[in-house]
C-alpha positions as CSV (number, residue, x, y, z in Angstrom):
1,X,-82.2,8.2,-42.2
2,X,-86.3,8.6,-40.9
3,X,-88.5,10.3,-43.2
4,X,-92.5,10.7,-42.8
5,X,-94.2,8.8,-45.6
6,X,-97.5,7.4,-45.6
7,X,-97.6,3.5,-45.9
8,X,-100.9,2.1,-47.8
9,X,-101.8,-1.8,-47.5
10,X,-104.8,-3.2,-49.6
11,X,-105.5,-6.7,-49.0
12,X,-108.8,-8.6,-49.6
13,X,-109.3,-11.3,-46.9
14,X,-105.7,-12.8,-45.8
15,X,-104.1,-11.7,-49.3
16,X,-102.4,-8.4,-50.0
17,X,-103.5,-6.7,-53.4
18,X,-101.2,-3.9,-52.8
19,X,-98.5,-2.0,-50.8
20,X,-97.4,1.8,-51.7
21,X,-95.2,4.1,-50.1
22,X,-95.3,7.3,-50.5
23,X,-97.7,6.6,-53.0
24,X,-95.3,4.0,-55.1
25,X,-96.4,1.0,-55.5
26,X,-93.4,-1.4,-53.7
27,X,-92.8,-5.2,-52.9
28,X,-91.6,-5.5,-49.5
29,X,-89.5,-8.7,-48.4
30,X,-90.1,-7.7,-44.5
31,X,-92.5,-5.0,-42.8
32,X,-92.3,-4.3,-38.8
33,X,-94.2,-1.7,-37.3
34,X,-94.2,0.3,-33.9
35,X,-96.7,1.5,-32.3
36,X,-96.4,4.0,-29.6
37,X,-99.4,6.3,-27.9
38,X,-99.4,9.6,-29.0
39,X,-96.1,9.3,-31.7
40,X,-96.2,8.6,-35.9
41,X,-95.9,4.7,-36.1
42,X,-92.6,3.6,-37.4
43,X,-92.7,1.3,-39.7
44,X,-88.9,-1.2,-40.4
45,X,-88.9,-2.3,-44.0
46,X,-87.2,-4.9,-46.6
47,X,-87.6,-3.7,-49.9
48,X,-87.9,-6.0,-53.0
49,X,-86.2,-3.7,-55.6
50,X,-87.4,-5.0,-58.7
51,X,-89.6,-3.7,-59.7
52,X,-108.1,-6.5,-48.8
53,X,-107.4,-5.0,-45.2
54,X,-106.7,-0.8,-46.0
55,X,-104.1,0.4,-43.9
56,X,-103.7,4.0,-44.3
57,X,-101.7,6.4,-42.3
58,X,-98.4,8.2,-41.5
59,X,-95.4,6.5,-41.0
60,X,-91.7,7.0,-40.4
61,X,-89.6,5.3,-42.7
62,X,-86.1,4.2,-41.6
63,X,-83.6,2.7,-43.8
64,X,-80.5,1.4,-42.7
65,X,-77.3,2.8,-44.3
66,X,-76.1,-0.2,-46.7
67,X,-80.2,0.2,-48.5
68,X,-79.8,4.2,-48.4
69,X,-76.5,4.3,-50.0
70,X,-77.5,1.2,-52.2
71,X,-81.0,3.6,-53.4
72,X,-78.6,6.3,-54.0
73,X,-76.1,4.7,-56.2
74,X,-79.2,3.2,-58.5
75,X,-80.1,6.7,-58.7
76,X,-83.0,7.2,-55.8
77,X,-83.1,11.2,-54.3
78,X,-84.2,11.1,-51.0
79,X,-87.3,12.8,-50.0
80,X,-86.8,15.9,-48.3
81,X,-87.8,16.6,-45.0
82,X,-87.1,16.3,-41.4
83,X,-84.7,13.3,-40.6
84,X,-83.3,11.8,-37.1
């Protein structure tokens, strides 16, 4: 499942002050992101479920099917919008 979400990173020197997604603060255990000229960055991400550099822009949110169905069970709704 790809949504479009925007991905916010606040850091001050080397440490990260915070990370939100889709304006939600979260805790990621792992953050990988593509880059391509001329697409919406996708960003791969390990979410810590429990509950300054400024990175703010659009990207697409995958999630493989073992975290979507996982979110779902705990009672997550999925964004709407356009998927792959």
């Amino acid at each position: 499942m790809t949504n479009v979400n925007r991905l916010e990173i606040t850091s001050r020197g080397s440490i990260v002050q915070e990370i939100k997604l889709g304006g939600h603060p979260v805790y990621l255990t792992a953050l990988d992101v593509r880059l391509r000229p001329e697409k919406i960055p996708i960003a791969t991400i390990g979410l810590d479920v429990t509950d300054g550099i400024v990175v703010d822009v659009d990207v697409k949110t995958r999630l493989n099917t073992n975290t979507y169905e996982a979110l779902v069970a705990m009672g997550w709704t999925p964004p709407k919008g356009e998927t792959e």
